[in-house]
C-alpha positions as CSV (number, residue, x, y, z in Angstrom):
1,X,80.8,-52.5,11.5
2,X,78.4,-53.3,8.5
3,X,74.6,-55.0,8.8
4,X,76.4,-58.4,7.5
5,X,78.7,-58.2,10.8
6,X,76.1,-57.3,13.2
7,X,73.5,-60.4,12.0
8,X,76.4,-62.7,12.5
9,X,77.1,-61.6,15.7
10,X,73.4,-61.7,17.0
11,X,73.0,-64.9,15.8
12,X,76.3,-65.7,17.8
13,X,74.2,-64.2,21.1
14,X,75.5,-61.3,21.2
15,X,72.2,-59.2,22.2
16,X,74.2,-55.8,21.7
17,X,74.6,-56.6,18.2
18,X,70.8,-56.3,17.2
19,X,70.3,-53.2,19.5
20,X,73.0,-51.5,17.3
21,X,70.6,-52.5,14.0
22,X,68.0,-50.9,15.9
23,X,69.7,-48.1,16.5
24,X,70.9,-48.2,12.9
25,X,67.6,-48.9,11.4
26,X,65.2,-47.4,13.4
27,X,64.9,-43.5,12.1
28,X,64.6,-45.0,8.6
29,X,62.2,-47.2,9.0
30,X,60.3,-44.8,11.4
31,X,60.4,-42.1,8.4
32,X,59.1,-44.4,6.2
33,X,56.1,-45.8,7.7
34,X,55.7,-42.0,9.4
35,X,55.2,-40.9,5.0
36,X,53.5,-44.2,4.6
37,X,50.9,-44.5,7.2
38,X,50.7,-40.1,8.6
39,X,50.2,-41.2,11.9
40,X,53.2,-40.9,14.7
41,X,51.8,-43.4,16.8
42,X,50.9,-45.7,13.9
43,X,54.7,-44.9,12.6
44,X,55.9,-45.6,16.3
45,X,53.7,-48.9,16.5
46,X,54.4,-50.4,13.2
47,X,58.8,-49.1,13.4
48,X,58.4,-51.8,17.1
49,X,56.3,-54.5,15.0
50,X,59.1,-54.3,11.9
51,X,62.3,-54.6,14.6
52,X,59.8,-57.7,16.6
53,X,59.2,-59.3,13.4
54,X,63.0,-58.9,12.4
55,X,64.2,-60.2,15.9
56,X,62.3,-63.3,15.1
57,X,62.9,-64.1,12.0
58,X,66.6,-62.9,11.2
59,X,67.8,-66.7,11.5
60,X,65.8,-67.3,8.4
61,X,67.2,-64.8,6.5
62,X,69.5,-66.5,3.4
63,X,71.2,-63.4,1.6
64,X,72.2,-61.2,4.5
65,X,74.0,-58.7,2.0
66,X,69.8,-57.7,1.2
67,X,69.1,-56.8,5.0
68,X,68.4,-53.5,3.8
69,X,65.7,-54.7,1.2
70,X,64.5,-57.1,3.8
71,X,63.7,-54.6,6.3
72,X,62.1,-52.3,4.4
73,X,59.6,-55.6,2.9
74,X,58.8,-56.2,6.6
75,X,58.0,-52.3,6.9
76,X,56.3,-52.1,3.8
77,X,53.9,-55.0,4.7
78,X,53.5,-54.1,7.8
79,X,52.0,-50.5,6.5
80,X,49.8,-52.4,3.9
81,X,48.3,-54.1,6.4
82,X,47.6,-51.4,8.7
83,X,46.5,-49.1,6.0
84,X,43.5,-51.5,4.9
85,X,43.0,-51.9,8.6
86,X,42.4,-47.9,8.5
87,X,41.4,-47.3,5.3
88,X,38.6,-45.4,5.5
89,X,39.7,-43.3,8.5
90,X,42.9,-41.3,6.7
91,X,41.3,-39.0,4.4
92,X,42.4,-35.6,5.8
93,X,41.2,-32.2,4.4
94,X,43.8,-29.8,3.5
95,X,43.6,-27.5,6.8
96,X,43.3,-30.7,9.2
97,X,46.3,-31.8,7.6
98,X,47.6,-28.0,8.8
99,X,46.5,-29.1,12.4
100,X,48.0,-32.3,12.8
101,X,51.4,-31.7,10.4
102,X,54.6,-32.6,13.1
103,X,57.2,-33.9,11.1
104,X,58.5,-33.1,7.6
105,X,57.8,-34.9,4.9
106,X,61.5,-34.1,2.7
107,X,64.2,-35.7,4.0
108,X,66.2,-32.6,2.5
109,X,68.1,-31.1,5.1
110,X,68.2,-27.2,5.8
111,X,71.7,-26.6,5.3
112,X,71.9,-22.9,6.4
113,X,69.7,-24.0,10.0
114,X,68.0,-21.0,10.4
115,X,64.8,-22.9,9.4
116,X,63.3,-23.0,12.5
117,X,64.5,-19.8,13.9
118,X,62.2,-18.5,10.8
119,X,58.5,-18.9,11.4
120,X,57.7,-17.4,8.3
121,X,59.7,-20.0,6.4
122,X,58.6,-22.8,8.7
123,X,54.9,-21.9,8.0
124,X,55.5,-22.2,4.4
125,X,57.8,-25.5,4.5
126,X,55.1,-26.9,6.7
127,X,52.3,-26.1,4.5
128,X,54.0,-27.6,1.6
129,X,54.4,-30.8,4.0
130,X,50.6,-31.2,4.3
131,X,49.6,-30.4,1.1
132,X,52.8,-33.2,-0.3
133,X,51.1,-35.3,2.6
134,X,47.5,-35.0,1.6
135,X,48.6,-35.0,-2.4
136,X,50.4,-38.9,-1.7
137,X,47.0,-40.1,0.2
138,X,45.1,-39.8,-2.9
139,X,47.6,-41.6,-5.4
140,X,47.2,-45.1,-6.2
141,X,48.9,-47.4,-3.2
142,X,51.8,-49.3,-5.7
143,X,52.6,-46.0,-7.0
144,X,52.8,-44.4,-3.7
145,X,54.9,-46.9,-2.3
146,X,57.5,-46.5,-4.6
147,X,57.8,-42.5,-4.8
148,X,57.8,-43.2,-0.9
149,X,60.8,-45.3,-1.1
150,X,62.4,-43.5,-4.3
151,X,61.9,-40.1,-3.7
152,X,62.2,-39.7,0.4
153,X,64.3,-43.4,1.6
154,X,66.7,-42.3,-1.3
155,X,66.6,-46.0,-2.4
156,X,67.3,-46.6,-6.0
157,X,65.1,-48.8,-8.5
158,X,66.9,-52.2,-7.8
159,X,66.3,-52.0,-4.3
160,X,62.7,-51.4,-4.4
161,X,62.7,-53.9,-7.4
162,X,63.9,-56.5,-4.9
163,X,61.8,-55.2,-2.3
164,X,58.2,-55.3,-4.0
165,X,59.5,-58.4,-5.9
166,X,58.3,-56.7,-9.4
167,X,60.9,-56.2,-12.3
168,X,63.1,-52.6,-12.8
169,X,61.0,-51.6,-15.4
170,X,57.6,-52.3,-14.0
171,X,59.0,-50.2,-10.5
172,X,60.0,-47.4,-13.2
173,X,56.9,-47.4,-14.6
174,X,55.3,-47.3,-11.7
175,X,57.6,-44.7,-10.5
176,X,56.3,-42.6,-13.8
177,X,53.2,-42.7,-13.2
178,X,53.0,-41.9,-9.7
179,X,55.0,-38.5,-10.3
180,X,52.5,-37.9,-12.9
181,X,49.2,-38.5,-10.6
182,X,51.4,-36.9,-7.7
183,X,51.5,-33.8,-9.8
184,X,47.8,-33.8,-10.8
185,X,46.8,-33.4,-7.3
186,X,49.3,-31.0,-6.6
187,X,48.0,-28.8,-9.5
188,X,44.5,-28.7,-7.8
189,X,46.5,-26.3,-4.9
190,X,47.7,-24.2,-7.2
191,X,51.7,-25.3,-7.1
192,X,54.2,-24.1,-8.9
193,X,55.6,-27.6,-9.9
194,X,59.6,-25.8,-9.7
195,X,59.0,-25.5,-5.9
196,X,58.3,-29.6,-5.2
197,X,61.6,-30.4,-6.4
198,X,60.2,-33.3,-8.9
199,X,62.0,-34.6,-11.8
200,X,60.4,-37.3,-14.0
C-alpha cells in the first residue's frame, strides 16, 4: 500500500493506517535527526515531535504525492530548532566522540555480516563514525543539511530542492561546497580521502 493510500485512509478514520506510516517512516526519520542532532535521546524526542506534528496536521496537506518531502521538512525544522536550542552544548572532542559513538553514521550495509563478529574491524568502522560525526558538526548548517539528506537519506537533489524550498542548483551548490569543507576537516585527521567513500 503506498503513503498516498495510507493518508487517505487515516483521514477516513482508520487509526491503523497512520501507525503503518509510523512504522514506515520512523527509522528514517530517526536516522536522520540521529546524524543531525548526535544525540539518541534528542533523535528519539524530535522522531515523536515529527510523527505529533504530522498526526496533526496531515489534513492540511495539499500534494500527498510529496509526503516524503513533507516529512522530512517537519524533521528538518524540528532539528533546527533544537540545534539552536543546544548550540553551544555539541561541540565534542574527537575521543569524547569515541565514548559516546552507538550508532553508525553510513547507512551502507555490511554485506558479508561479519562486522560485528570482528572487533578489530568494528573499532575501526566506529572510529571513522566519530571522526565523520565530529567532521559534519563543524561544517556550515545549510551545507550540512544537505550532505545529511544526500549522502546518508539517499534522497536525490529535487527532493531536498522541495524540501529546503531553494532551487536545484543552489542545493547542488550547496551540496559542493559542503563535500569540500567536509573534506577539509577530515584532512586535519589525517584521512585517506579513498576510505570516506566521497565523490564530488
Amino acid at each position: 500500500m503506498t503513503d498516498i493510500q495510507l493518508i487517505e485512509k487515516f483521514l477516513n478514520g482508520d487509526v491503523n493506517a497512520f501507525n503503518t506510516l509510523v512504522w514506515r517512516w520512523q527509522k528514517p526519520i530517526f536516522n536522520f535527526t540521529l546524524k543531525y542532532l548526535n544525540n539518541v535521546e534528542d533523535a528519539k524526542d524530535i522522531t515523536q515531535r515529527t510523527f505529533i506534528k504530522v498526526h496533526s496536521s496531515l489534513g492540511k496537506l495539499k500534494e500527498k504525492d510529496k509526503f516524503s518531502s513533507w516529512i522530512y521538512q517537519i524533521a528538518l525544522n524540528q532539528c533546527r530548532d533544537e540545534s539552536k536550542r543546544k548550540k553551544n552544548k555539541n561541540n565534542y572532542s574527537f575521543e569524547e566522540m569515541r565514548e559516546n559513538i552507538g550508532f553508525d553514521i553510513s547507512n551502507e550495509v555490511d554485506e558479508s555480516g561479519m562486522a560485528e563478529h570482528n572487533p578489530t574491524r568494528k573499532l575501526h568502522r566506529d572510529e571513522l563514525n566519530g571522526i565523520l560525526t565530529s567532521a559534519l558538526a563543524e561544517i556550515p548548517e545549510e551545507q550540512k543539511e544537505i550532505v545529511l539528506m544526500k549522502e546518508y537519506q539517499g534522497l536525490k537533489f529535487i527532493e531536498i530542492a522541495e524540501i529546503l524550498g531553494l532551487p536545484v542548483n543552489t542545493v547542488k551548490s550547496r551540496m559542493y561546497y559542503g563535500l569540500k569543507a567536509l573534506r577539509k576537516q577530515l584532512e586535519k585527521w589525517n584521512l585517506d580521502k579513498e576510505m570516506l567513500q566521497y565523490e564530488m
